[in-house]
C-alpha positions in Angstrom: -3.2 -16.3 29.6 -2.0 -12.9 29.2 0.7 -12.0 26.8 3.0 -9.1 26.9 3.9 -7.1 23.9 6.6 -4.4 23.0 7.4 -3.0 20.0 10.0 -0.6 19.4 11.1 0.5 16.0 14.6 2.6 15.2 16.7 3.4 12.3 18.4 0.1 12.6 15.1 -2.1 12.7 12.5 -3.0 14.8 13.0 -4.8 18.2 10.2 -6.3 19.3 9.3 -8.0 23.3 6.8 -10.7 23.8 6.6 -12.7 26.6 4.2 -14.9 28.5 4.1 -15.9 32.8 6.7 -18.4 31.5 9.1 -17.0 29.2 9.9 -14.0 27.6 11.2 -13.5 23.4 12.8 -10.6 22.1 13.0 -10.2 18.5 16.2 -7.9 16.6 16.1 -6.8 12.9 14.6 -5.7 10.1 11.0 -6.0 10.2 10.5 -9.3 7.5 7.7 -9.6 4.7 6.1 -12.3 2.8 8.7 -12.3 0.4 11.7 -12.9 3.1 9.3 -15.7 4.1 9.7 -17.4 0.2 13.4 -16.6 0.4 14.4 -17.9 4.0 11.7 -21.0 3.2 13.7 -22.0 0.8 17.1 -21.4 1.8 15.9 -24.2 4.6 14.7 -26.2 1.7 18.2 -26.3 0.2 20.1 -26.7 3.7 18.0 -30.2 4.2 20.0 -32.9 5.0 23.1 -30.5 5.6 25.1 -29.8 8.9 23.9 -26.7 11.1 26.5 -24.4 9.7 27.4 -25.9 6.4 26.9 -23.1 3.3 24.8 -23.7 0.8 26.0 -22.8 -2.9 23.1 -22.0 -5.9 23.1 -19.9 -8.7 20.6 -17.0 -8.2 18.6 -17.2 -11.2 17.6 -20.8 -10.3 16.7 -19.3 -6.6 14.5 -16.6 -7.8 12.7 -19.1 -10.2 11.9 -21.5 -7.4 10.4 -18.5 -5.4 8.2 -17.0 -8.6 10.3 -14.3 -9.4 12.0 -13.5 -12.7 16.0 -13.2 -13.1 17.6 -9.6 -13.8 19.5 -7.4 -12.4 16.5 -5.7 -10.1 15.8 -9.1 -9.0 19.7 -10.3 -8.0 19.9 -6.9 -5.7 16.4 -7.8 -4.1 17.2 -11.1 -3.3 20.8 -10.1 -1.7 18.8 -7.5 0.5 16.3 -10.2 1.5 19.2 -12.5 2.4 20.8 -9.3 4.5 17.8 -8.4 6.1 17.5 -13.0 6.8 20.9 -12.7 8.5 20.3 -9.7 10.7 17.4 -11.0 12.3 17.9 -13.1 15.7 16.1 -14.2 18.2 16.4 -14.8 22.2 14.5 -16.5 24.4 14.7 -16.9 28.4 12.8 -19.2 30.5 11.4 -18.2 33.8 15.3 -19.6 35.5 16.9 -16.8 33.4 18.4 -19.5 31.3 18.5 -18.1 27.6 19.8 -18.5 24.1 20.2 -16.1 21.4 19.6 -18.0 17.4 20.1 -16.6 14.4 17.7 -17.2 11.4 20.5 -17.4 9.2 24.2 -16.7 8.9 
């Protein structure tokens, strides 16, 4: 099966196009790291058991410990831009009727 790929980067992010016979993706945003992965992992860890849409209070320190990283002031600002790059990045995705629907990773 043969997939097609697109990538196209700009000031604002990356957009990237993948699609296969079926279906096609597009991706908006930021390109994300390893280290997005650890923060928006565990963002879903404390959303269980919550409603789609609910927020989700914690205290930062206790956030960047869970993920391996130490407290301070370098770390707060990191794991703010993490959380902004999380809630610029969505997805949509269209089925070979046209039928599609855009989804946020966060928001």
């Amino acid at each position: 099966m043969k997939i097609a790929r697109t990538v196209l980067r700009g000031g604002a992010g990356s957009v990237i196009s993948w699609g296969y016979p079926t279906s096609a993706t597009l991706y908006t945003g930021e390109q994300l790291d390893m280290a997005d992965n650890d923060v928006f992992l565990h963002a879903l860890l404390l959303a269980q058991g919550r409603k789609a849409g609910e927020q989700i209070h914690f205290v930062r320190s206790h956030f960047l410990q869970a993920i391996g990283r130490s407290p301070g002031t370098t770390s707060y600002k990191w794991l703010k831009d993490s959380l902004q790059r999380i809630a610029s990045a969505s997805l949509f995705i269209e089925n070979s009727d046209g039928d599609g629907k855009m989804f946020r990773l966060i928001s």
